[in-house]
N, C-alpha and C positions, 0 to 999 in steps of 0.2 A: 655572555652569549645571549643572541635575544631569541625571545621566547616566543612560544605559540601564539599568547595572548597579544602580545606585541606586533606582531608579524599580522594577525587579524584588524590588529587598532588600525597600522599603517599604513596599509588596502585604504578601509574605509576612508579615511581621514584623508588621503591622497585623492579619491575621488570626490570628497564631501567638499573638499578647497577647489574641484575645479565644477563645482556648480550640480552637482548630483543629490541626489535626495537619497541619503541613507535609508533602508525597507529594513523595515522586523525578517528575520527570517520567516516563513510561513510554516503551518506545522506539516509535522510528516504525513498526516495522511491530508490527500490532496484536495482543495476546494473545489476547486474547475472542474475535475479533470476524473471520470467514473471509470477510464481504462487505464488508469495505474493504480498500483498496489499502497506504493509509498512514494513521497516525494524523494526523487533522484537525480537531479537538477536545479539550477539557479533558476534558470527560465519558467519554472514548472508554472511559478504564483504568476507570471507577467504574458500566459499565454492567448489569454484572448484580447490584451494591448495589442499583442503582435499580427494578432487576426485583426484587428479594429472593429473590434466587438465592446472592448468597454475601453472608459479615457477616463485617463486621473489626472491630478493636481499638477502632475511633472510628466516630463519627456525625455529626464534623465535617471535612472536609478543604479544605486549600489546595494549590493548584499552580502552577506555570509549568512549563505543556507545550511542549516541542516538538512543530511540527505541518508537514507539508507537505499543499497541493494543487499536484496535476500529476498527470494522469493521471485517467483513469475518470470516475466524474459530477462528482466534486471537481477542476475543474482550471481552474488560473489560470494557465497559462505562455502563452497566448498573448496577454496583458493585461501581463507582466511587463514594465518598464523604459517602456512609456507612460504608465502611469497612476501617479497618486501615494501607491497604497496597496494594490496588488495585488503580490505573493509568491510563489515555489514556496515556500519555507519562514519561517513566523514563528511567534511566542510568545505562547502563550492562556495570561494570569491568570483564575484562576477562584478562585471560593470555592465549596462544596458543602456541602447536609445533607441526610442522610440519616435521614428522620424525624426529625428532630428541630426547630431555629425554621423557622419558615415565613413569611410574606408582612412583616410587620412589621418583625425583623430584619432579613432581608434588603435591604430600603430601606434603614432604620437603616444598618446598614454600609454600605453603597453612598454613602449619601450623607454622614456623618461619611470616610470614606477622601478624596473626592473633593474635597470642600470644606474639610477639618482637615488631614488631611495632604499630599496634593497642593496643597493653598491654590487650588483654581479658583476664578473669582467667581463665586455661585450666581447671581445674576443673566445670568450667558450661557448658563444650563444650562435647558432642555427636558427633559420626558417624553413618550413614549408609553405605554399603555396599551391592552388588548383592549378595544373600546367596551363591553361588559359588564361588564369587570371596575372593579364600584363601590367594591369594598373597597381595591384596589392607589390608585386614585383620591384616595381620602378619605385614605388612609396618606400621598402624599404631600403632601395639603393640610394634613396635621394636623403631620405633623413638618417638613418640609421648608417648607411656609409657600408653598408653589406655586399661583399662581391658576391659576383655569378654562383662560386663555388659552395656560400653557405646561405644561398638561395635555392633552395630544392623542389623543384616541381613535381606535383604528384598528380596522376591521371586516376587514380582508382577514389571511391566516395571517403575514404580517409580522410581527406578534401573536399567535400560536399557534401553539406550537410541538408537532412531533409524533416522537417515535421511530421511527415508520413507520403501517403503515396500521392495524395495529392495536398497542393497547399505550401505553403510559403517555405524556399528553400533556397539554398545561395555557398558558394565557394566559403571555404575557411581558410584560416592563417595561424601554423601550431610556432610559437618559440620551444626549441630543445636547447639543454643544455648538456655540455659534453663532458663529461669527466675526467675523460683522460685515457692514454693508452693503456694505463693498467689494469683499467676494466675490458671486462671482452663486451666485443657489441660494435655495430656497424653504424652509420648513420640514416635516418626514414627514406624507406625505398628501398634498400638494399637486402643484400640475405641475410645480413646479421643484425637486423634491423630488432629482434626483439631479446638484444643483451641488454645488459644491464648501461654501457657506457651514455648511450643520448638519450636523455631520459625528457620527457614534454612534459613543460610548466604551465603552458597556457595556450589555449586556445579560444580562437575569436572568429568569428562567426560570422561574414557579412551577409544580412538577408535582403535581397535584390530582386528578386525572382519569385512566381508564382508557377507552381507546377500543374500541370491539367491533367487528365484521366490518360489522355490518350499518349503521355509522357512530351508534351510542347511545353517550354517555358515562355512566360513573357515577362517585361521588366515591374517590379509592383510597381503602385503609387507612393506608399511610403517603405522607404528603404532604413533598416532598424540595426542594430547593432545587440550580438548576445554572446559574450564572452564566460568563460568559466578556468578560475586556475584551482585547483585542489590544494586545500590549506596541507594537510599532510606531507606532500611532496615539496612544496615550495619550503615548508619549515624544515625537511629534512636537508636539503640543497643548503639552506643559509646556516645549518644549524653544525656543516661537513660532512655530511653523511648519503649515502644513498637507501639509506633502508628507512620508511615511516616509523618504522616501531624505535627506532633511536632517536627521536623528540625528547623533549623535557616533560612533554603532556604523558605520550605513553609512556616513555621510563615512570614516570610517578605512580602510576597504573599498575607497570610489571612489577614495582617493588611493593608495591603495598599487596601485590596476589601472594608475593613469596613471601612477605611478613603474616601473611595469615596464612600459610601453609607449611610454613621453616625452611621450603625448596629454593636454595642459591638461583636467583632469578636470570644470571647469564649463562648456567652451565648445560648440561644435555637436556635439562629439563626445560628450555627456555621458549621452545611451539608452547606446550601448556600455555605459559604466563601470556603469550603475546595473544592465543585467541581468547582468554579470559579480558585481558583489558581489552580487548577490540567487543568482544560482546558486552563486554559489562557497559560501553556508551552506547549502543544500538537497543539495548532493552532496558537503559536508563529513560534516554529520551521517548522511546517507544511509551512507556509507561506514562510517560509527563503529559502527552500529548494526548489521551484519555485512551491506550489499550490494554488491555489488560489479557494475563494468558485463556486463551480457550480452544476446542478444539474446530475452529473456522475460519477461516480468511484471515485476516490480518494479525487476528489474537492467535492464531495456529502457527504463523509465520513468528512472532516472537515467543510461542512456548518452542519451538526447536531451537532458537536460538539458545533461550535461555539453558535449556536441556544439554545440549552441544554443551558449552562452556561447563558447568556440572560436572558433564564427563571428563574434562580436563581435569578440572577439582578434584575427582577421583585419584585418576592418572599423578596426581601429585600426590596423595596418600591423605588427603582432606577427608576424616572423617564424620565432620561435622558440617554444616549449609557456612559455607564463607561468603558468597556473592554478595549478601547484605553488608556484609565489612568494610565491602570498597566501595562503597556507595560516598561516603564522606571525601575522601579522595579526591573523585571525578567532579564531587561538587564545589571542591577549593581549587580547583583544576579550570572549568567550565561554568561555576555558577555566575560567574558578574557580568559574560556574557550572553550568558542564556537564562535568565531569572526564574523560567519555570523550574526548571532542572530542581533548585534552590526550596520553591512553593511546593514541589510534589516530591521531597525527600523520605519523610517519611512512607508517604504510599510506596515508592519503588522501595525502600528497605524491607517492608512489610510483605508485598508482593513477591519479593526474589527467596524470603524467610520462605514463606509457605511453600512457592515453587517447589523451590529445593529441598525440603521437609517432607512431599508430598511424593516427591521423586527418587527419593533417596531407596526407599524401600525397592519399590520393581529396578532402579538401579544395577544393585547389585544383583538382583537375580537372574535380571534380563542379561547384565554382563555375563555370568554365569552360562548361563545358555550358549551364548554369541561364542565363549571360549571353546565351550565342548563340540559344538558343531562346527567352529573351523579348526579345531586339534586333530580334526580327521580328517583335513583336507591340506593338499598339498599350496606349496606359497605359487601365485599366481593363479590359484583356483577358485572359481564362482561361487558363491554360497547362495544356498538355492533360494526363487521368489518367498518359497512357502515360508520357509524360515524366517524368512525378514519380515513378512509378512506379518507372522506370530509374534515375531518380538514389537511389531507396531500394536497390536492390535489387544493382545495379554500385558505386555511389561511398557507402550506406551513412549515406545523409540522408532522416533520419527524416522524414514528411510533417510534422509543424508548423516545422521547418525552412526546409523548402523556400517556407512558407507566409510564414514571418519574413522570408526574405528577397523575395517577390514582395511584399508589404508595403510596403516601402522604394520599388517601383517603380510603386504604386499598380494592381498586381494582383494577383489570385487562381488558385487550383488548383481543377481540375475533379474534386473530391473524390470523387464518385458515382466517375468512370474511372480514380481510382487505384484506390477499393475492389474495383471490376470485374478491373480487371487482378490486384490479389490475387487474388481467388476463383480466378481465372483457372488462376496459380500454384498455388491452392492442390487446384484438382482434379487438374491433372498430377502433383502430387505423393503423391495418394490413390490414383493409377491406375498410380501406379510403383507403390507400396506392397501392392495386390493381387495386382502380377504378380508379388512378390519372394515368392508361395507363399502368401499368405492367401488360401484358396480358399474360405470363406463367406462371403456377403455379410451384413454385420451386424445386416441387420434381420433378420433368423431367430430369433436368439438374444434378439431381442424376443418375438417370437410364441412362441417356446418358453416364454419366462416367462409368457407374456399364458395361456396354457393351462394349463401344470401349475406356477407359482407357482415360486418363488428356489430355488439348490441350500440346502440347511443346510448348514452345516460344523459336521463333529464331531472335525476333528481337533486341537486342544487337549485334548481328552480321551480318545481312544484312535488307534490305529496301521491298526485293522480296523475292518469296519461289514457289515452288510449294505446294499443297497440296488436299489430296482426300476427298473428301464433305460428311461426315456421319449423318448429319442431315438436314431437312430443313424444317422449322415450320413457321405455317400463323397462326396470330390468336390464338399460345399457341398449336399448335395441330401440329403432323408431316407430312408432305406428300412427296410424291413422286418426284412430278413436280410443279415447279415455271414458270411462263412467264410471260414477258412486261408487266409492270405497277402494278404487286404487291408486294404490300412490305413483307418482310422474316426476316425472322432471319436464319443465316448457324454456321454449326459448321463444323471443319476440324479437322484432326491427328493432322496440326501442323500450325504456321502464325506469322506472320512477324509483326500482328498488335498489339501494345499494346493494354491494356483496361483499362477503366478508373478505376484508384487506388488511394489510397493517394494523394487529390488533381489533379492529374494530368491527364487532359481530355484524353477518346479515340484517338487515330490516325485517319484517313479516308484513303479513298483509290479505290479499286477497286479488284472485283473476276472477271477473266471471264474465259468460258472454250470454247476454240474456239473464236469463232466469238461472243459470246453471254456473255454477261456481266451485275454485281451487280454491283454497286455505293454503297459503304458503307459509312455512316455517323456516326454512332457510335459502339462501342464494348466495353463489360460488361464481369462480370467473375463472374462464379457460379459454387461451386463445382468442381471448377478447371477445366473447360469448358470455354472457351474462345467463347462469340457470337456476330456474325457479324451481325452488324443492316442495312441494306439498301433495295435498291429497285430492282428490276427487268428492265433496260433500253433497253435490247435489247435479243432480241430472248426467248428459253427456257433453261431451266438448268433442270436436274435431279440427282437426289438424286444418290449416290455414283458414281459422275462424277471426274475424273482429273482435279484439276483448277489452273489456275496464281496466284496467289495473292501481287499486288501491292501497297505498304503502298505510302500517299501523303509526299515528302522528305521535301518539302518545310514546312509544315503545323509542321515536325517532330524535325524540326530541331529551329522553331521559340518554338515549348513547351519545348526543350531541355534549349532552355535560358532561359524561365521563372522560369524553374525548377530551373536551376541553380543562379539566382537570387534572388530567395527565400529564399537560401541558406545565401547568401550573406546579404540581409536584416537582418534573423534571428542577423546573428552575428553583425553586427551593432546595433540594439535595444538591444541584449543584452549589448554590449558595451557603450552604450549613456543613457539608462535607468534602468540598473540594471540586474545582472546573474538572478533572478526570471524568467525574460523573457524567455516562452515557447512556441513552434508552437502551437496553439489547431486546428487547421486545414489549407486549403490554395487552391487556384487554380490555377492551370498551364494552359493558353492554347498561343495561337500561337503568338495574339499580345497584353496580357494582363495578370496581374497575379493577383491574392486576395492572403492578409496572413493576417492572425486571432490568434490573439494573446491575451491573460488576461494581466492587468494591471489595476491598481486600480481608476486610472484617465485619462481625455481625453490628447495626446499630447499637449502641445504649440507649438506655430508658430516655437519659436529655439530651440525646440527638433525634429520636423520633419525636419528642414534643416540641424539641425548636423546627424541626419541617413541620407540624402539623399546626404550629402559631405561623408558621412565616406562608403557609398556604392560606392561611385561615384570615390574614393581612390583606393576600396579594387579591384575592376574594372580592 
């Protein structure tokens, strides 16, 4: 039978003999690209080629990406281990060009790969097409030999595909493959269009088109090619199977969950095993790719995951943390094609230990909870926001959790009153935050921009400035005039001072106009307003006066090094402790710095002195 691995070699190497440049997969969190979550796509790393924004060596490329959905508007975790082809993490083969063949080849290869080297029988094979698109049509009747009948046009965007609302977009071309009358299921377009029977291996993308606001296409300049077939399905399809999780990759996966749990990996228990192997690759690679769990954006997104699967682990009677177990597995599985997987084993064993060690306790009790309060409710009945709420918020189970497990008992969560109960949380938490001394209310520092437009910053290029004073507030309120001994906040057109940003403290300094002068101590940025924090030392100031403004050099030039040492640090821990190594925050100030970093364990005594020789090198 050939295998996962093989079925990826063959892709490649099919495209690599007709003149394509094989690409690294890119990692999962995305380079380009600051409105997604995680890379979910082949195209993701090739998207501003396809804008003509940047040019590399080739015009042709092949991949096998790694890709997760979970989380954000890409998200497939709550579909995971029911359905036969739903993922947080799988493998997009693509082939791409970039300007260079268009509609003809791309068929061409698509269907020599499919039918010469994968050996499908063309005769179970289907098309779609944009019911416009007559050329993609006639291409496939002329080479492939395809009648009218398993040529199928489709008028809805199933068939046209878009990069968003505006911007490069163009007809597609899906191959299905048929099964056969014993599966139920219709063919695309139809009402029975989402059985199991025609199942779609590939789809290809012709980009032609530039889309405009006003919804007018015109034809590009460079017309590109972006295709993606999912390794999981295409290996299920060659491998006789309609389900992904009957691979050679994930059987290896499900038996090693049930060898570390004693639970017969094909029998009732066998949802468990399938969403443990399906997460156990989405927060393997997560982890490789430098995230690590916490509770925020991306690292929030693989602690549920990781959590999710846990619960499985439970549900099979795992008393003890197994995730780490099958880590070996996946890496004799996946490692000689993904080589970090392999470099960052250790960290993801370590990581998924503590995880799981960390979780195990509120586990049980949060389950505990979750049972007593739907033991009192009827099946098909809501369980309330509050509740779910508490179990996020006390025992640390993220809401689709809580949502996997009323599932099982044929009910749901009162979604709208978890959210409520957030907001809830989250204004007491805004209201602590004003009493701890934030005395403007933020919308000010809207309106002050709304009138006299952004501070400038000039200080990259000098230490001094002049500038003219268009606010000056006591106490969150504006006034006129300041004098000796109150403290203010100022704003100017423009200033020499930084503010504090990323780490790195405010400047200090000094405003005065005349003879009369502010002592500044700190400065903050809102709504692109730049505010001077100090005091009144000497005489009065008023409101839309000419001022000095003199930043402290000394003070500027010692955060300048810390900044710059940080730097330096960074690249040393990742050099001495592993590429995982990411800033998660940091402090610059004059004669001191903090950097905060994730890592799964505390340093030893000679891993801080090999960062402190290899900083002390790089020097």
């Amino acid at each position: 039978m050939v295998s996962v691995n093989d079925i990826r070699s063959t892709f490649l190497d099919f495209f690599e003999k007709n003149n394509h440049t094989v690409v690294d997969s890119s990692p999962l969190v995305p380079r380009n690209d600051p409105t997604l979550m995680f890379t979910n796509s082949g195209m993701v790393q090739f998207k501003n080629q396809f804008l003509g924004q940047e040019i590399r060596s080739y015009n042709r490329a092949t991949t096998a990406q790694k890709c997760v959905r979970a989380g954000g508007k890409h998200n497939d975790l709550d579909n995971v281990g029911y359905t036969a082809r739903h993922h947080t993490f799988f493998e997009m083969l693509g082939n791409f060009s970039f300007g260079d063949y268009f509609k003809e080849e791309a068929i061409i290869y698509a269907w020599d790969l499919i039918t010469k080297e994968f050996g499908i029988d063309k005769n179970r094979l289907y098309v779609t097409v944009y019911h416009t698109d007559d050329e993609a049509a006639n291409i496939w009747k002329k080479y492939a030999g395809l009648s009218d009948d398993r040529i199928i046009r489709i008028a809805t965007d199933d068939n046209f595909w878009r990069m968003g609302p505006t911007g490069p977009c163009g007809p597609c071309t899906e191959i299905f493959y048929d099964h056969g009358e014993s599966v139920f299921g219709g063919p695309p377009g139809s009402p029975e269009e989402d059985g199991d029977r025609f199942i779609e291996i590939w789809n290809v993308v012709f980009m032609q088109n530039e889309q405009f606001s006003d919804g007018s296409l015109k034809p590009l300049k460079m017309q590109s090619i972006d295709t993606g077939m999912g390794l999981e399905r295409i290996a299920a399809l060659l491998q006789g199977s309609h389900d992904n999780y009957d691979t050679d990759l994930m059987r290896d996966l499900i038996e090693a969950s049930a060898q570390a749990t004693g639970v017969d990996p094909y029998g009732d228990q066998n949802l468990h095993h399938r969403v443990i192997a399906d997460h156990l690759r989405s927060t393997s690679f997560l982890i490789s790719d430098g995230i690590l769990p916490s509770n925020e954006g991306r690292g929030y997104v693989l602690r549920r995951i990781m959590r999710r699967a846990m619960r499985h682990a439970h549900l099979l009677g795992a008393k003890d943390p197994i995730m780490h177990q099958l880590v070996p597995a996946l890496v004799s599985q996946m490692g000689q094609a993904y080589p970090e997987l392999g470099h960052a084993q250790s960290l993801i064993e370590e990581s998924l230990l503590l995880e799981e060690t960390r979780f195990k306790t509120t586990l049980d009790r949060g389950l505990k909870l979750l049972d007593e309060e739907a033991g009192v409710l009827a099946s098909g009945a809501t369980l309330s926001g509050k509740t779910a709420f508490k179990l996020y918020d006390t025992f640390g189970f993220p809401l689709d959790l809580t949502q996997d497990a009323l599932r099982e008992k044929g009910m749901d969560v009162d979604v709208d009153g978890f959210n409520n109960a957030m907001s809830e949380q989250k204004a007491k938490a805004r209201a602590a935050w004003v009493g701890s001394g934030e005395v403007a209310d933020e919308g000010i520092w809207f309106d002050i921009a709304d009138k006299h437009g952004t501070t400038d910053f000039l200080g990259y290029d000098t230490h001094t400035s002049e500038g003219q004073i268009l606010a000056l507030l006591q106490d969150g309120n504006i006034v006129n005039k300041v004098s000796e001994g109150d403290d203010v906040m100022v704003v100017l057109n423009q200033t020499p001072f930084y503010a504090e940003s990323g780490g790195q403290i405010a400047d200090n300094g000094s405003i005065t106009v005349e003879k009369n002068e502010i002592t500044i101590t700190d400065v903050k940025k809102k709504a692109g307003v730049f505010i001077h924090i100090g005091r009144v030392v000497f005489g009065e100031i008023s409101n839309g006066s000419s001022a000095e403004l003199s930043v402290n050099t000394e003070m500027r030039s010692g955060i300048c090094n810390s900044h710059t040492a940080t730097h330096l640090l960074n690249e040393a821990l990742r050099s001495k402790l592993g590429q995982h190594i990411a800033q998660r925050g940091s402090l610059n100030a004059e004669n001191r710095l903090r950097f905060d970093f994730s890592h799964s364990k505390s340093m030893t005594q000679s891993e801080l002195r090999n960062v402190e020789l290899e900083v002390n090198n790089l020097i």
